[in-house]
C-alpha positions, 0 to 999 in steps of 0.5 A: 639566242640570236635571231638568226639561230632561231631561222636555223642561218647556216654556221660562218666560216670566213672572218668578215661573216660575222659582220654579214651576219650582225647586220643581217640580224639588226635588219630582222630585227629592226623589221620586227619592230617596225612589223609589231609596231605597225600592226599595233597602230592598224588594230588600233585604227580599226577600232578607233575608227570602227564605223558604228563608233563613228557613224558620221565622217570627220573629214579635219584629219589627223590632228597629231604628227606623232606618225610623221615623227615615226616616219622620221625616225626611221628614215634616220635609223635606215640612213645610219644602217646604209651610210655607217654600217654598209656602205663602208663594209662593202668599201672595204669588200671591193677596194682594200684586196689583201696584198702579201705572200700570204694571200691564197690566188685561185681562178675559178672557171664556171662552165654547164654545169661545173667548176674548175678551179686553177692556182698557180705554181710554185713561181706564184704566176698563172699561167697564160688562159685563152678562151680558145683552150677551154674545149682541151682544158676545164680552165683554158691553161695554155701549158706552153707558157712558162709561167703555166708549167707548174700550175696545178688544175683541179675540177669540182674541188677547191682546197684553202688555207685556214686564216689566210686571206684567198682572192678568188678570180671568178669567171665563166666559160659559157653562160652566167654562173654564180660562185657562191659558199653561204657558210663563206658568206661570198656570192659572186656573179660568174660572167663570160668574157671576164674575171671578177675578184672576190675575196675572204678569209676561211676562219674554219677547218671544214668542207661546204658545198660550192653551188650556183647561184644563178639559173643557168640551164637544165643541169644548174640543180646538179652543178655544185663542187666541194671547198675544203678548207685545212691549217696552213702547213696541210695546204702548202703540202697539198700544192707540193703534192699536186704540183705538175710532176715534171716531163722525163726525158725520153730514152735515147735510141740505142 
């Protein structure tokens, strides 16, 4: 049984999840290790230097340096953890963004107290937002933009392809949010006034809870949406589905 099974750690629902969560437990339990080790050494201090076993003080010190070659061992061991493992992880989190027709683009615009969420139509293209429209639309899509006729809005509900890679753009309207999915092991700071990229890849059929992850007002406990992730072809069905139906011409007067 892995640790984090034993601390009840949610299921992982993206790919790169499993690599949080391997690092995530070596960390535990190399901090179990150093927690055991420790205590060992301080039980055995309080009884090796006990005052009624050593009544006189010995003022010479440590003669040994076995607990400076501990010391040592874990500043080599937290370097390996930092410069071999997160630092190239997180690289590949915020410089290799995945490019293609296959990556899933979605703005999701956080506002007091909750989420709307903008893909863009069939052409592939946002629509053009300005911040001036977010009183009229939960995510600022300004419709007479040719590029933003076909994009599809949604509120407090997100829809993504199962193992394709999605780019979610986060931003806020008013306060600073947080854009978090713990199953998708994703949290990224919504911030008004600009859009920051984060991306992943769903790796399971299912629907989790979106909530906020910074404290944003009396309503943040309530300020949560649905994503639900489906197989490839249910998706691309789902975008046809909800795509903006086109204007009928009006009836000529007779």
């Amino acid at each position: 049984m892995r640790i984090l099974d034993w601390l009840q750690v949610p299921e992982v629902a993206t790919l790169h999840g499993a690599t949080v969560d391997a690092m995530d437990e070596f960390v535990h339990l190399f901090m179990l290790v150093l927690f055991v080790g420790w205590s060992i050494f301080f039980l055995y201090c309080c009884w090796r230097f006990w005052h009624r076993n050593n009544p006189k003080a010995d003022y010479t010190g440590v003669r040994s340096h076995a607990s400076s070659h501990v010391e040592v061992a874990v500043v080599i061991v937290e370097a390996i953890l930092l410069i071999g493992f997160a630092l190239p992880f997180w690289a590949q989190r915020v410089a290799a963004f995945p490019t293609g027709p296959d990556v899933c683009e979605v703005r999701a615009v956080a506002y007091q107290f909750g989420w709307g969420f903008h893909y863009p139509g069939a052409d592939g293209k946002f629509g053009r937002v300005t911040t001036d429209l977010y009183v009229t639309d939960p995510v600022g899509l300004d419709r007479e933009d040719p590029n933003g006729v076909d994009d599809i809005v949604k509120v407090g509900m997100l829809q993504l392809p199962k193992d394709r890679p999605v780019i979610m753009h986060i931003t806020s309207k008013d306060v600073i949010h947080n854009f978090s999915v713990t199953p998708f092991r994703v949290s990224q700071d919504a911030i008004p006034g600009a859009e920051y990229p984060q991306w992943f890849t769903p790796s399971k059929v299912g629907s989790w809870d979106i909530i906020c992850g910074q404290l944003c007002g009396a309503g943040h406990g309530s300020m949560r949406a649905e994503v639900t992730v489906v197989e490839p072809d249910e998706f691309d069905q789902w975008l046809i589905e909800n795509a903006p139906k086109p204007a009928e011409p009006a009836a000529a007067e007779g």
